[in-house]
N, C-alpha and C positions, 0 to 999 in steps of 0.2 A: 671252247671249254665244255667237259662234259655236264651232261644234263644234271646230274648227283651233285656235282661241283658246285652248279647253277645256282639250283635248289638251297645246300649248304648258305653261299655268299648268302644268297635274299633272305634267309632263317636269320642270320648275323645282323642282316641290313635294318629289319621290324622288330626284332624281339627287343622289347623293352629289359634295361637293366632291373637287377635286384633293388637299388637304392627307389627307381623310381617308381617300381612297383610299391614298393613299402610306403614312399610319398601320397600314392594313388590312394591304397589301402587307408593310411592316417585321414584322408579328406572325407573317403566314403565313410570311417569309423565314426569320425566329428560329426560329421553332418545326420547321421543313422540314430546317436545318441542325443544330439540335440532335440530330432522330432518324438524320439521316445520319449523325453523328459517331459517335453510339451502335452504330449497327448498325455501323457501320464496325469498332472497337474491340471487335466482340462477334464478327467474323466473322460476319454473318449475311448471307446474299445477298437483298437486296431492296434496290428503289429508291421514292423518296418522287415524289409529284406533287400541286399543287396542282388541286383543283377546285371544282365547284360555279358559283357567282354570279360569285364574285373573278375567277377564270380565266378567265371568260366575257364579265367587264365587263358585265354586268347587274343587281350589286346595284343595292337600291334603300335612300332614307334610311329607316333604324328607331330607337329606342332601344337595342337592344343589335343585333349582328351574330351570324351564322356564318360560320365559313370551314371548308369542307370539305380535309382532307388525306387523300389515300389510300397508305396501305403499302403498296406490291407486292410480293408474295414471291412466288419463285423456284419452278415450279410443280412441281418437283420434291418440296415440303415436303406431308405432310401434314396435315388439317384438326390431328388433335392437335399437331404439332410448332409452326402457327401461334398458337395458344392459349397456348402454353411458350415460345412467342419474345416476342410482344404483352409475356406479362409480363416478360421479362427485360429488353425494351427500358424499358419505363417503372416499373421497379426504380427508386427515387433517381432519378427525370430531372426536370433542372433543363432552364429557359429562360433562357438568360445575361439581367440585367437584366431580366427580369421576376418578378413572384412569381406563383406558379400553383396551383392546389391539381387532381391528377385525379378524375375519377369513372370506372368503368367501368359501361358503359349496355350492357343485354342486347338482342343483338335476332338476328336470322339467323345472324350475327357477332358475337361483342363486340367494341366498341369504345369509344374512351377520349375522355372527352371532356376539355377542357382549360378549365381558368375563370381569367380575369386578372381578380385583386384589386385591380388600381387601374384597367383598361381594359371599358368595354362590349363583350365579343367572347368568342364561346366558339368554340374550335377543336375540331372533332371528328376523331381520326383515326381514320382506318375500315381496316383490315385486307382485302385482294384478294387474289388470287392472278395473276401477269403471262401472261397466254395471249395465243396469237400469232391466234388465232380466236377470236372469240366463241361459237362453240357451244362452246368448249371449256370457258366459264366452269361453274365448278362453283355459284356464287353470284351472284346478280342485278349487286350489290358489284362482281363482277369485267369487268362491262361499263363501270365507268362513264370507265375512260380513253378508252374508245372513242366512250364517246357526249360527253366535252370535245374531243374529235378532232373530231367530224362537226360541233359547232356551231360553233366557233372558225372550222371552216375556211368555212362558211355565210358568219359572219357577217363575214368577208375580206372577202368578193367582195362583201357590200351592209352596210357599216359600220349604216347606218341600223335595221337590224333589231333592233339592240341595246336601242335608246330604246323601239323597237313594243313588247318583251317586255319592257322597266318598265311600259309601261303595263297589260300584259295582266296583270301579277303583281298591281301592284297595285290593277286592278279585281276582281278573282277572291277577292282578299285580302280584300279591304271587303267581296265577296259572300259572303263563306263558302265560296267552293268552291275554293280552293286547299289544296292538302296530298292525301297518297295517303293517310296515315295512315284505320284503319280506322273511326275518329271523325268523319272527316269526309265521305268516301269522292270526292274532286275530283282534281283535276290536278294531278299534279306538275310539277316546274317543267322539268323536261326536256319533257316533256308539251307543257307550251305552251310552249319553245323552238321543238317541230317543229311544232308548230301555225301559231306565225307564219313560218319557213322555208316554211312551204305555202302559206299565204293572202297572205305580203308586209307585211301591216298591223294593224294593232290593231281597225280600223274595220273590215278586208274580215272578220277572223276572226269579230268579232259578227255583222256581216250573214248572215253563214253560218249560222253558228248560230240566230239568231233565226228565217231562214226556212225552214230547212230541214224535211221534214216525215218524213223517214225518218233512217234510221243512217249518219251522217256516216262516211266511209273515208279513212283517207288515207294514202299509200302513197309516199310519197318515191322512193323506188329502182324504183320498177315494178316489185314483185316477182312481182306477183298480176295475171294478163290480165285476170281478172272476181270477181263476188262467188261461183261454183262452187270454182275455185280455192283462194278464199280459206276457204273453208269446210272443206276438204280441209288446207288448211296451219296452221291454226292448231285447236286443240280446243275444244269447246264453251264451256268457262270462259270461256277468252279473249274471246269473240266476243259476251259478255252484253254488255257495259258499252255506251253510246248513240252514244259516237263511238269506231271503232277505227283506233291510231295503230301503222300497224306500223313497227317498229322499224328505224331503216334502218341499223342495225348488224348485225342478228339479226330477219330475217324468220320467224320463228315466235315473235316474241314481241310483244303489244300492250302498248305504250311508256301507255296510256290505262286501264289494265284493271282500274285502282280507281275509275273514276267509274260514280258510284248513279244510277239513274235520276230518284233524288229530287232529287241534285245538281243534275243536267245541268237541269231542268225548272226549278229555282233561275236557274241561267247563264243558260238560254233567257229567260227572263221578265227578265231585269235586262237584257241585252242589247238587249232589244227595246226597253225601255222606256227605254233609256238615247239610243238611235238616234231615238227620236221627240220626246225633250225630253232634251237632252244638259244633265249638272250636274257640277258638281265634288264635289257631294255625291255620286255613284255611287263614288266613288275613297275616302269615309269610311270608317273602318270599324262595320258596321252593331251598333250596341248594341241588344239587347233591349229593344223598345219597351215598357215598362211601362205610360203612360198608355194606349195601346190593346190594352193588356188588363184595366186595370180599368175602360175603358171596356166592352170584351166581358162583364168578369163583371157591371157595373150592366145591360145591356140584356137579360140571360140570366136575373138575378137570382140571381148564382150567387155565389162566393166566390173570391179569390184567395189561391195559398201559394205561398213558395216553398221547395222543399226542397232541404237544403241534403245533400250527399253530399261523404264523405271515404274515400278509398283509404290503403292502403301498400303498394301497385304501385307500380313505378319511372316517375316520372314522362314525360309525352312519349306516344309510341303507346300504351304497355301500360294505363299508367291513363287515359287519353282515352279509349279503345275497354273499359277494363272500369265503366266509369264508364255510359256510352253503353249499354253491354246494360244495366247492373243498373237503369238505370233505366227501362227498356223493361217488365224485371222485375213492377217497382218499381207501375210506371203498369195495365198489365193487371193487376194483381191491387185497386191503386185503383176499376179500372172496374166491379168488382162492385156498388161500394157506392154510384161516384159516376159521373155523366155526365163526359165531360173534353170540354171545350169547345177548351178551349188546352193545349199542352203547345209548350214552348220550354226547349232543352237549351244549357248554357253553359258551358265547360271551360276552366278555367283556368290551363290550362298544364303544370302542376302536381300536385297532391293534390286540389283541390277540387273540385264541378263543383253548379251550381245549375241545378234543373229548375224552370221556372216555369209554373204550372197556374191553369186557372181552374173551378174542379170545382162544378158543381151534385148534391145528395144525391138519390139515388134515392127514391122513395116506399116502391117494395117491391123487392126480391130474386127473383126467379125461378127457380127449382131446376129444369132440364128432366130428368126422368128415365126409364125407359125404353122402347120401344112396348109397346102395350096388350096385344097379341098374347105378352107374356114375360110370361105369367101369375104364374111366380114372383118374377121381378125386381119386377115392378109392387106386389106383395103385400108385398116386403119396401120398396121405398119408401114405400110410404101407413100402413108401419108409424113408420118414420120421421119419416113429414111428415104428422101428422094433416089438417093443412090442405091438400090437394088437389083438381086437376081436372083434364081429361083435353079436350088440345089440341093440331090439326094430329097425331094418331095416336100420341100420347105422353103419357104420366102428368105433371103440373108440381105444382110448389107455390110459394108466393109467400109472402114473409113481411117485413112492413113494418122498417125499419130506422132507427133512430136516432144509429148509429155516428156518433161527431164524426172529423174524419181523425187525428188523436191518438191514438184506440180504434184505427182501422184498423193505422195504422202499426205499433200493439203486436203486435196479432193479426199481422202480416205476419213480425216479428220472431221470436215464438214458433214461427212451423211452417216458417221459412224460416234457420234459423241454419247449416245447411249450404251453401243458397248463398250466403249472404252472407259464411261464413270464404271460399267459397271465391273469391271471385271478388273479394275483399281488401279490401271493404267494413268500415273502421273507425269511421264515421258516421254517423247518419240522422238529421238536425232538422230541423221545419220551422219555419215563421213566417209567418203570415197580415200579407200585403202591404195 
């Protein structure tokens, strides 16, 4: 099929209908007029604004939705007076004609999120402060009317851009490298809004990508004459991540500065491979190939698990990213006992998250301990490790292993129970795949 073709079908496959567009819109309307009412009746000075996808006409088709709403309060409030309004606003608040139940989700901000008991949609409303500049935002949060200003007004002038950044979402989606969140460490979707405002197309932005062979820049507003400049205007942090997108609301800040270089070398590689033999299958979402890893572990002769990890971390960022370290944890302290051929991390939303490993067992154990020359150090390991010998200028000992990963796990358990409360780990099983 040709590439135009391609492209076409996946447009058909995500673009949300008219009906359900208008359903979307009716939730965001309900729910925008409700907290206006409220705040109205409460005296509280702030105004509501719809953002995100909806605003932007860029959702694409999923099983359930988001719709972003933001609170603007009147910048005269402080952070604690916004905390003590949040609640009083969603005290008893009701959605005429819907049922809803809140949660409130921690993060920079608290914010509330909103769940419909008979609708696929969760409305999040997120708490800003209304600044008439952006440097003035005291929260990332309080740029983002600024930054539904700059696309909206983008995508005025070339309607068509709209469709490019479905297709961008939902290839990135299927690749894994959409979300800023620290679990995944990809693009956000503002991200590749200004992405494709730069390159025009879905097709020009991979080509970029794929051949580029240094640090992608892109600079909307020409804020920066060169990369001296830019070095000077933004701080080292910023300036890591593989493509920097400055912000063209807020030139000191990169709109890109959660992408890993693990990521980016992911997109690169899909991108490329997508431009040399274009599928509709690049636009799936990519399920953990099972058969080729237990294909890995028969040519390795190794074994396959998978472990299965449980948090009571608020789902979303916090337990995706503590999920994400403690298995990192989890895995380097595995490596002692076992070779790790494979490891594949899978997060489920959620509470859950399964690592899938293909570990072949060590023969022996290696103890390096300390140069030859710390006469006493040296004296008290070989008191320790009867079985020693002295390698590359250092005392070792080796000592053969039979741990099944069952024993491991224990052992990890017993000398690890501090990190493990702390980092909110309420699960650890595995199961040989």
């Amino acid at each position: 099929m040709h590439i135009n073709n391609i492209l076409k079908e996946q447009v058909s496959r995500i673009k949300i209908s008219d009906s359900e567009k208008k359903e979307l819109a009716e939730v965001a309307r309900s729910v925008r007029e409700a907290i206006e009412s409220k705040i109205k009746r409460k005296g509280i000075r702030a105004e509501v604004f719809i953002g995100g996808s909806l605003a932007k006409n860029t959702l694409i088709k999923k099983s359930a939705y988001d719709i972003d709403i933001f609170l603007r309060f009147d910048k005269d409030y402080l952070e604690e007076d916004i905390k003590k309004l949040v609640k009083k606003i969603f005290f008893l608040f009701r959605v005429p004609n819907f049922r809803i139940k809140l949660r409130k989700i921690h993060g920079s901000r608290d914010y509330i999120q909103i769940r419909f008991k008979d609708k696929k949609v969760i409305v999040e409303v997120v708490p800003c402060i209304k600044v008439s500049r952006p440097e003035n935002a005291r929260n990332t949060t309080d740029l983002s009317y600024f930054h539904v200003d700059y696309v909206k007004k983008a995508f005025k002038k070339n309607k068509k851009l709209e469709e490019e950044v479905m297709l961008a979402k939902s290839f990135l989606h299927a690749q894994k490298c959409y979300g800023a969140e620290s679990y995944i460490k990809g693009l956000s979707g503002y991200a590749i809004e200004l992405l494709i405002i730069k390159y025009g197309s879905f097709i020009r932005l991979l080509k970029e990508i794929s051949r580029s062979d240094s640090r992608i820049v892109v600079d909307l507003e020409r804020y920066y004459k060169n990369p001296k400049e830019l070095d000077i205007g933004l701080n080292k942090a910023k300036l890591e991540s593989p493509i920097i997108i400055i912000d063209p609301t807020f030139k000191s800040r990169n709109a890109s500065a959660s992408l890993s270089l693990e990521t980016y070398h992911k997109l690169k590689k899909a991108s490329h491979d997508f431009l040399i033999k274009p599928d509709l299958t690049f636009f799936d979402e990519k399920k953990i190939d099972l058969i080729s890893l237990k294909k890995e572990a028969v040519e390795t002769n190794s074994e396959m698990y998978k472990i299965l990890l449980k948090t009571g971390k608020q789902s979303g960022d916090i337990a995706g990213t503590k999920l994400k370290k403690f298995s990192g944890v989890l895995l380097r302290f595995i490596e002692k006992y076992f070779d790790v051929h494979k490891e594949e991390f899978e997060y489920d939303g959620e509470n859950y998250a399964s690592v899938y490993t293909v570990l072949k067992r060590k023969k022996e154990i290696i103890n390096v301990g300390p140069r030859i020359d710390m006469k006493e150090a040296v004296e008290g390991f070989k008191k320790k490790n009867p079985v020693w010998y002295i390698e590359n200028g250092h005392v070792k000992s080796a000592k053969r292993t039979d741990y099944t990963l069952s024993e491991i796990i224990k052992i990890f358990k017993s000398i690890n129970r501090k990190t493990i409360r702390d980092m909110g780990v309420k699960k650890i099983r595995i199961e040989k795949v």
